[in-house]
N, C-alpha and C positions, 0 to 999 in steps of 0.2 A: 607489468604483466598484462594488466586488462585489457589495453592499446596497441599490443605487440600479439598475442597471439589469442585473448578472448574477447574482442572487439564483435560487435552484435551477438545472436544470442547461440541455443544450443541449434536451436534449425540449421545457424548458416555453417557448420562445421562436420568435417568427417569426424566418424566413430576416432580415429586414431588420434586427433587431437583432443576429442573431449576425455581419453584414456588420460592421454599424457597430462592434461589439469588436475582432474581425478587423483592421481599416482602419484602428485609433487604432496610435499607432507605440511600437513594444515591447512590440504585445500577446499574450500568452500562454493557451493551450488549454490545461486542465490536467486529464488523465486519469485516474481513480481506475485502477485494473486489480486485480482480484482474483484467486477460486479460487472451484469450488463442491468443496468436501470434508468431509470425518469432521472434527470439531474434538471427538471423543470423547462420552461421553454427555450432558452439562450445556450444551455450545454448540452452534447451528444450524453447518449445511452452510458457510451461508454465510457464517459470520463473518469471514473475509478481507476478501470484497468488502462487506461491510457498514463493517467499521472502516477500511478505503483510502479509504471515499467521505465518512467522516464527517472523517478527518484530514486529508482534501483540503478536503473543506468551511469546515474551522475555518482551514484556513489563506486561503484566499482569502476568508473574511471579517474577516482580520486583516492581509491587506496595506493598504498607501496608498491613499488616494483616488484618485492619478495612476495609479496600476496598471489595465491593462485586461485582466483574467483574466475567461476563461469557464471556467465547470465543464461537463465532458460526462459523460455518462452512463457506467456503470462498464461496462468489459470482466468481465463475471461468470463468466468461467471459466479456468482457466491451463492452466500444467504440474504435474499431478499423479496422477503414474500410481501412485506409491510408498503413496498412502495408497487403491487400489482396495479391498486385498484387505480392509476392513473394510466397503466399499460404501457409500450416500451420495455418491458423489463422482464429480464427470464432468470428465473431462482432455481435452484435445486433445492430438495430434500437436504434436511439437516445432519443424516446420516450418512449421506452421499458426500456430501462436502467434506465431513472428516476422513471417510474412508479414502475421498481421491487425495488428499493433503498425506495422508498417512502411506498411499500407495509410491506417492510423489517420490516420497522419504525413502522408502525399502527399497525403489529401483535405482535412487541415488548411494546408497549404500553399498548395492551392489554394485554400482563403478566406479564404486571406491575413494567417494567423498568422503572429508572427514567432516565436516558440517554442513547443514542447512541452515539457509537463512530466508526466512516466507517473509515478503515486504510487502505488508497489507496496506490499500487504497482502501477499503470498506470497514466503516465502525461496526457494520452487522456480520460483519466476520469475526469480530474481535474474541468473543466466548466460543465460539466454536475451535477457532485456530488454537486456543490454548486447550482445549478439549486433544485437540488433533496431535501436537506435539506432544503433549504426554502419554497418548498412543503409543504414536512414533518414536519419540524416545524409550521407552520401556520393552517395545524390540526392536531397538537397533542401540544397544546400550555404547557402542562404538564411533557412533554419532552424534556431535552436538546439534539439537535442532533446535531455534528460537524463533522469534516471530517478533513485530513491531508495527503498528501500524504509522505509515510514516511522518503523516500530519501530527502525531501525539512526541514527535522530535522536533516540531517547530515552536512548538510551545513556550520554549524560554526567548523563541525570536519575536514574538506578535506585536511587541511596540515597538520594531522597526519596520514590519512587513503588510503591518494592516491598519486601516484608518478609520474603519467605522465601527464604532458601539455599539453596532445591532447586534442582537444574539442571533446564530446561529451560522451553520457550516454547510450543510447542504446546500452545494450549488451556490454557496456565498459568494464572498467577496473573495477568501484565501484559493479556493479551488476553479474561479473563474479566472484568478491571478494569473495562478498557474497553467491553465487552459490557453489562456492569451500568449503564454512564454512557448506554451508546446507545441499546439496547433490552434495558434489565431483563425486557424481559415473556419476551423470547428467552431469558435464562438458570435451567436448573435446576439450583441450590444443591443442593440434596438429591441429584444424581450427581454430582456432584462430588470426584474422587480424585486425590491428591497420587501419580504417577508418576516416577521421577528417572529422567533420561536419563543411560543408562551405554551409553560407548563399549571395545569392547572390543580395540581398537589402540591404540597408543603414539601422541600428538601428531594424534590426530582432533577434539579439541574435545567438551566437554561440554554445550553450550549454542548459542541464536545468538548469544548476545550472548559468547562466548567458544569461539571456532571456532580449531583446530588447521591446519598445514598440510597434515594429509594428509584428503583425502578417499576415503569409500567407500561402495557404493551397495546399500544395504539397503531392501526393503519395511518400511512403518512398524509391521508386528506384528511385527517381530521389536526393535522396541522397546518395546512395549509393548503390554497386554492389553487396554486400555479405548482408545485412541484419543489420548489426551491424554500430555504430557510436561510435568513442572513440578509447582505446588502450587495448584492454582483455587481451594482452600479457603481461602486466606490473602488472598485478592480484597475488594477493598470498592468501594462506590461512589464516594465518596469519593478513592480513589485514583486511578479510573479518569477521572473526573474532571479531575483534577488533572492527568492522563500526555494526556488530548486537547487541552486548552490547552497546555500545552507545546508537541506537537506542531503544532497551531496555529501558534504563536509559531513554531517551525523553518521551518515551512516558508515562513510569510509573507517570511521572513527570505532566504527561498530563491529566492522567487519577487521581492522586490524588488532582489535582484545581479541575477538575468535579466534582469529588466526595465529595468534599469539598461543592463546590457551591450548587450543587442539593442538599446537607442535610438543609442547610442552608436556601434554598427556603422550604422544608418542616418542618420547625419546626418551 
């Protein structure tokens, strides 16, 4: 289905086509949603929304033929006020950000999707977006809406796709990977600096992918000097590679239980 008639996203399509996706039963909108911020000196701004829309991508071109997924254009800015003070980066209001996810939801409703699916590139989206979908879900009880951020689906793959034991993700190793696989042209090797994310409370977590119960809210230079957390030097293409197929495969995987589910509530 993706490859035949929802191939790129909603921009590149007439009203009549994104009807007909819409109108097929169990069909599914599926949202890249990013960030525009500092991803330190070696990644663009936008590498969030860059890599949410290529993980969305690979996965809607790996679900079933019987799947009717449309891709829509990326939400290209979130919540991220914590990585201002390095500059690059433009946040919105945290109110804003649910309301537009939430509006996302009600116009997709109305053309007659029967679920959303938000494919979040940004960890500081993550509390908001499930703020936002239970919005959205509770008026639009007719809609399944979920959310995932995609990197928290490679998780059971990290000791095939990542090589260094430094803590952290920001503009690491995993998302310079990635970066290299999407648009090499976008990444500079040469600034590229291995930073470890040190937490300095008890049971805060060193990493995303190894988060503590307590939270605390810190501006990102007082984590670090250059912008970036993790090892971006230990990056290859190759890897990066390897971690978007994957992701692919999750999510196709993700989107054909929805698809499943929602036909199931309609017949």
């Amino acid at each position: 289905m993706y490859s035949e008639l929802t191939d790129g996203t909603w921009l590149t399509k007439p009203y009549a086509e994104i009807v007909d996706v819409a109108s097929r039963n169990g069909s599914i909108l599926l949202v890249p949603v990013g960030s525009l911020e500092q991803h330190g000196r070696h990644l663009p701004t936008g590498t969030d929304t860059i890599l949410a829309t290529a993980a969305a991508r690979a996965g809607a071109a790996a679900v079933g033929d019987d799947v009717p997924v449309l891709l829509a254009p990326p939400l290209w800015t979130g919540y991220s006020p914590h990585h201002l003070p390095f500059g690059g980066t433009i946040t919105v209001d945290h109110d804003t950000f649910v309301d537009t996810i939430v509006d996302v939801v009600d116009a997709a409703a109305q053309n007659g999707f029967d679920a959303v699916v938000l494919v979040n590139g940004h960890g500081g989206n993550k509390p908001l977006l499930s703020t936002a979908i239970t919005v959205a879900g509770r008026s639009n009880p007719e809609v399944d809406v979920s959310t995932f951020l995609y990197l928290d689906l490679l998780r059971p793959h990290l000791d095939e796709i990542q090589q260094s034991d430094v803590p952290g993700t920001h503009g690491g190793e995993l998302e310079t990977a990635l970066m290299l696989s999407v648009r090499p042209d976008l990444v500079d090797e040469s600034e590229a600096t291995a930073t470890p994310q040190h937490e300095p409370y008890e049971r805060t977590g060193t990493d995303l992918f190894d988060g503590g119960p307590v939270s605390v809210y810190r501006p990102f230079d007082e984590y670090t000097d250059t912008g970036t957390l993790g090892d971006p030097e230990a990056a290859s293409e190759t890897a990066g590679e390897r971690a978007l197929e994957l992701a692919g495969t999750e999510i196709a995987t993700a989107l054909e239980s929805i698809h499943e589910h929602v036909r199931a509530d309609e017949s």
